[in-house]
TISE-209026 format. One line per 2 residues: number of its first residue (from 1); for each residue x, y, z of C-alpha. Coordinates in steps of 0.02 Angstrom, whole numbers, padded with zeros to 5 digits. Example, Ala and Ser with C-alpha at 12.3 -4.5 7.8 and 13.67 -1.06 7.14 Angstrom:
% TISE-209026
1	00615 -00225 00390 ~ 00684 -00053 00357
END
This chain:
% TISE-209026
1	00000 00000 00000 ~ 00048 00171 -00020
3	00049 00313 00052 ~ 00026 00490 -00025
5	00028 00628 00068 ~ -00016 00799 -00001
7	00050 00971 00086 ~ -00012 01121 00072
9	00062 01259 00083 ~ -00021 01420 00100
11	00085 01585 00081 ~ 00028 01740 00134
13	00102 01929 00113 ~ 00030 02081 00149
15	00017 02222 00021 ~ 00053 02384 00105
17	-00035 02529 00007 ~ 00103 02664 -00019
19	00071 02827 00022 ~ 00067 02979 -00052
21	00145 03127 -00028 ~ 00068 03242 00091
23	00114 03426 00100 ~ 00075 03560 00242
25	00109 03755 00234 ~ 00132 03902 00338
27	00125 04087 00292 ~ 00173 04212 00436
29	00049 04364 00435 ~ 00122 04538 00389
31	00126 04679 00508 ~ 00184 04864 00446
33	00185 04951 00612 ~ 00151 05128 00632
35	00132 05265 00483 ~ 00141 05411 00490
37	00034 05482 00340 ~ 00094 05692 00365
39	00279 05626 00367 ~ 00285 05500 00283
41	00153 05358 00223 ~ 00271 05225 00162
43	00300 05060 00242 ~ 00386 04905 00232
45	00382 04719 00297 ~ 00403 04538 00272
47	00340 04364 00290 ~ 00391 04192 00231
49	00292 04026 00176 ~ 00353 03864 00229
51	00282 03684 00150 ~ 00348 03535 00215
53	00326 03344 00120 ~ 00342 03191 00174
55	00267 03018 00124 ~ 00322 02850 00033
57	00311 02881 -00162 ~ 00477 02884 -00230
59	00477 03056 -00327 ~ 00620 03144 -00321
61	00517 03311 -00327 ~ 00368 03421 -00244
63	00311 03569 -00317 ~ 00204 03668 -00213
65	00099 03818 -00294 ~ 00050 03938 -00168
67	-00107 04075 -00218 ~ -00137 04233 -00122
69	-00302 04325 -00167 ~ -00345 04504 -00130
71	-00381 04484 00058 ~ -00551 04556 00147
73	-00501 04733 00099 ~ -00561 04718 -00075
75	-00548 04637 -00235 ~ -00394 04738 -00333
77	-00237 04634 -00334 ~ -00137 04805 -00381
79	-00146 04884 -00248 ~ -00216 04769 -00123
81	-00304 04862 00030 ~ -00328 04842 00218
83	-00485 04921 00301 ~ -00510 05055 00457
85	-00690 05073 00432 ~ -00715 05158 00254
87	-00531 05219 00250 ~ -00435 05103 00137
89	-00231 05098 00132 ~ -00156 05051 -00013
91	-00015 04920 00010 ~ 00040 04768 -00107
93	00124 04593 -00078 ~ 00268 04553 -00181
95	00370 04382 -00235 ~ 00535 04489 -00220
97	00609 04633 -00122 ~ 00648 04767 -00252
99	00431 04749 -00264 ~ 00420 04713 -00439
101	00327 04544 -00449 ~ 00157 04555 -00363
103	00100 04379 -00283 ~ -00024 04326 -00342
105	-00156 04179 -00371 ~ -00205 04018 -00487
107	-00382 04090 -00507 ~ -00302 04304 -00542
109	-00261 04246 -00727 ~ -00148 04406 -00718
111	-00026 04387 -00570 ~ 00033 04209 -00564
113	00044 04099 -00405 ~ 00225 04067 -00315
115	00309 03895 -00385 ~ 00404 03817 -00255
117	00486 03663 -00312 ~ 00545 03528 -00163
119	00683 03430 -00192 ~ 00655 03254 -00077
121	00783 03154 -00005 ~ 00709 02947 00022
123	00794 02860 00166 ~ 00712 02679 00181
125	00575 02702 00063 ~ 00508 02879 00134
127	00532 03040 00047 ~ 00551 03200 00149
129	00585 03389 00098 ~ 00543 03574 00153
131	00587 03735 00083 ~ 00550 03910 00152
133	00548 04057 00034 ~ 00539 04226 00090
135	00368 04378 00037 ~ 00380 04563 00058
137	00242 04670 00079 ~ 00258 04863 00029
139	00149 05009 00078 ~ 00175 05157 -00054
141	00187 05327 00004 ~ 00087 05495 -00044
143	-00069 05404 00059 ~ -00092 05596 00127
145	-00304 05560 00171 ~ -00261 05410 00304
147	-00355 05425 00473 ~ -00272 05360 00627
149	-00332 05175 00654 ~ -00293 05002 00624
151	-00285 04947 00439 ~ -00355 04735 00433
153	-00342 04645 00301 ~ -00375 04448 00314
155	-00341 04295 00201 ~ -00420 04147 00250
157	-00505 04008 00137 ~ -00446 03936 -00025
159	-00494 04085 -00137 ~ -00380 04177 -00021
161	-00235 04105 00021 ~ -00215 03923 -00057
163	-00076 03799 -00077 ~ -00108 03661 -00209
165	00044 03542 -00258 ~ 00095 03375 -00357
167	00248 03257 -00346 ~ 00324 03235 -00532
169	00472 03155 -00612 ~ 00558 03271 -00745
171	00415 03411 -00791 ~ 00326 03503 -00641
173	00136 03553 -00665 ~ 00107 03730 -00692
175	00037 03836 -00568 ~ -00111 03904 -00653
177	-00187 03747 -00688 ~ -00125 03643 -00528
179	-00296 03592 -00421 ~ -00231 03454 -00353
181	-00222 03428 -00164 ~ -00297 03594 -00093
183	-00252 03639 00043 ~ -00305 03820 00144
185	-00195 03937 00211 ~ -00230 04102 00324
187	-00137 04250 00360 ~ -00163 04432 00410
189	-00095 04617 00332 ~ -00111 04730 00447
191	-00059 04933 00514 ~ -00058 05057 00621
193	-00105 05249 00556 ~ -00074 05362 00715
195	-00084 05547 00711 ~ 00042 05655 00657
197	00081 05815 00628 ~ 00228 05919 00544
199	00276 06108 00589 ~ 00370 06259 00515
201	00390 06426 00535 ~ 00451 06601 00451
203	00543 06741 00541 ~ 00413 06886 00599
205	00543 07060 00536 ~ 00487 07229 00604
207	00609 07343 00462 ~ 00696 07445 00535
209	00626 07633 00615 ~ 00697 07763 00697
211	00569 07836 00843 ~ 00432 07689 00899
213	00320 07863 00903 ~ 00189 07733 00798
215	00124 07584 00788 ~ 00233 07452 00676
217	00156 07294 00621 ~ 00223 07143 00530
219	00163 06926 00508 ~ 00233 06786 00487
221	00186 06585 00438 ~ 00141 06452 00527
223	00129 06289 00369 ~ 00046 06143 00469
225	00001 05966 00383 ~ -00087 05844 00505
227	-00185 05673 00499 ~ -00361 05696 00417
229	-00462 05716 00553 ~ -00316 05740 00694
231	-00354 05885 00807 ~ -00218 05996 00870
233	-00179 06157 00965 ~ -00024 06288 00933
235	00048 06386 01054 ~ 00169 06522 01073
237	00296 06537 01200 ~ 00311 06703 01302
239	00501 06724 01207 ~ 00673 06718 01291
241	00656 06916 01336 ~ 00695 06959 01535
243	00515 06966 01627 ~ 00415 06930 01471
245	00238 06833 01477 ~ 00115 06781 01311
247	00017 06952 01381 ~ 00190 07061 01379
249	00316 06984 01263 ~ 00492 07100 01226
251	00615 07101 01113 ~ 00809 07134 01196
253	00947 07224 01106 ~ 01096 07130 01026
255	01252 07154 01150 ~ 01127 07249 01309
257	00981 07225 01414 ~ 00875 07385 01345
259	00692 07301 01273 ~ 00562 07340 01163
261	00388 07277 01211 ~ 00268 07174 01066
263	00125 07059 01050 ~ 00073 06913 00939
265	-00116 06884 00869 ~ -00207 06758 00805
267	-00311 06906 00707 ~ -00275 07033 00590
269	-00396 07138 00719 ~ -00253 07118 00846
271	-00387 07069 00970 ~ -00338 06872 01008
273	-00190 06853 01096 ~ -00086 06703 01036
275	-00015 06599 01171 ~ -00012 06454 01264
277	-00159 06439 01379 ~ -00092 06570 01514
279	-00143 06753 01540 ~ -00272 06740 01445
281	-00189 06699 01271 ~ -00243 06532 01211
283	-00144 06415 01081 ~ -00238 06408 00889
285	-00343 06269 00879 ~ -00374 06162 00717
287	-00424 05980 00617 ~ -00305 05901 00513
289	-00368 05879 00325 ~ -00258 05763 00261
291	-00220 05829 00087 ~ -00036 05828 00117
293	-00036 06015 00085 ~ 00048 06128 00230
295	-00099 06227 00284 ~ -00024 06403 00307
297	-00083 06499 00477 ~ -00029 06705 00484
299	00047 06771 00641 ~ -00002 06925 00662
301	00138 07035 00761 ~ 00114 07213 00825
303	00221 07339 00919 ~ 00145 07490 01002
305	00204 07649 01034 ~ 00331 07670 01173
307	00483 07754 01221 ~ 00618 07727 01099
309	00770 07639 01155 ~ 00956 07629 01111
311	00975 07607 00935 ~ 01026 07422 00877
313	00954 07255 00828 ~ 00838 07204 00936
315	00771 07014 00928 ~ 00655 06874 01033
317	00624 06699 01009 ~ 00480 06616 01026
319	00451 06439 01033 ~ 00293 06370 00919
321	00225 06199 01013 ~ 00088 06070 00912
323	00015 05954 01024 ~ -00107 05823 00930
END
């Protein structure tokens, strides 16, 4: 008799599914600090994105296209704005520092989104790679009608701020077609307008008389240029004359002590005192327009009869003080 015996074997292996590569991003929100519009409205800042792979398809590349929209402050991509209520600023977000490539997005179909090709190195089977690459944001000057607030603009959602990517071989997918993998970023733009004010003066000149038998009368200009809407005061200093006050100011000869007595208005009717707040003489009072235009205020100067000093040069100064 025989025997036959039969074995069965019965191999088993697992298929593992591999993978794919799966990409995350960062963008770092913008922040332009403080501007000061009557100075000087320019501003500048940046921000970088960073997109990180890692998975188990053997590629030897990433590219990662990364869309910024217009942000909540509109819907221009040149300029972009950020909001303080209705006032808009003006600002734009560029690839590169000199500010001549705007970012922009897949869906614009004028200002392209940013390529940014990852290079992977695969250590047992798994593919890793990260690059960082650098934004700059640019607020232009000559933004004159700004009113003191903070400027918000926000990306958030896909059509905002978007990073879509693909692994490939030898030819990367171009960015304005690339849906694949979607992924949502957010970031912020944002400013601070503050009030601000500029100041500058002319010389007030008597001429020159012999007897102060009459009355002698001259101006001068105060050119102001403040924040739209920014309130602030002037005042004048009593002057550097011995015992003078905003109600009794003097002028004191070159090379002696000998003065001659003078007054400052805020009206050609010589009937407002200009000073600071004592005696009686207040400072001028006024609102910023914000048209980047000095706005030109006349001192009006006045010397009254009196007994004629020594003759000579005689001179004060007087300190001009903007508080807003």
């Amino acid at each position: 008799m025989r025997r036959i015996a039969l074995f069965f074997v019965m191999l088993i292996f697992f298929v593992t599914p591999v993978r794919a590569q799966v990409c995350t991003a960062s963008i770092s929100s913008i922040n332009f600090g403080s501007i000061a519009p009557a100075t000087d409205s320019s501003a500048s800042a940046s921000g970088s994105v960073t997109v990180s792979c890692s998975g188990f398809l053997l590629t030897p590349f990433v590219r990662a296209c990364v869309s910024i929209g217009t942000g909540s402050g509109g819907t221009s991509y040149a300029p972009r704005y950020a909001l303080n209520g209705a006032s808009t600023l003006a600002y734009n977000l560029y690839v590169d520092s000199a500010g001549s490539t705007i970012w922009g997005s897949r869906r614009s179909g004028t200002y392209a989104a940013v390529a940014i090709d990852i290079p992977l190195t695969i250590q047992l089977g798994t593919a890793t790679g990260s690059r960082t690459v650098p934004f700059y944001g640019r607020v232009p000057t000559g933004q004159t009608t700004l009113v003191a607030g903070t400027y918000l603009s926000t990306f958030a959602g896909a059509t905002q701020a978007e990073m879509t990517y693909q692994a490939y071989v030898l030819t990367p997918p171009d960015c304005s077609t690339l849906a694949a993998n979607s992924k949502a970023l957010s970031f912020t733009v944002s400013a601070n307008v503050i009030n601000d004010c500029t100041l500058a003066a002319t010389n007030i000149n008597f001429g020159t008389a012999g007897v102060l038998n009459g009355t002698l009368a001259a101006t001068g200009t105060l050119s102001v240029s403040c924040t739209s809407n920014d309130a602030y005061s002037i005042a004048l200093s009593a002057g550097s004359g011995t015992g003078a006050s905003v109600a009794d100011r003097r002028m004191t000869r070159s090379g002696g002590s000998e003065q001659v007595r003078y007054q400052l208005y805020q009206n050609a009717a010589y009937s407002t005192p200009w000073g600071d707040g004592t005696s009686g003489a207040m400072p001028v009072t006024g609102t910023g327009t914000g048209t980047g235009v000095s706005h030109a205020i006349t001192v009006y100067a006045r010397v009254l009869p009196q007994t004629t000093p020594s003759a000579g040069s005689y001179t004060d100064t007087i300190i001009a003080t903007i508080t807003y």
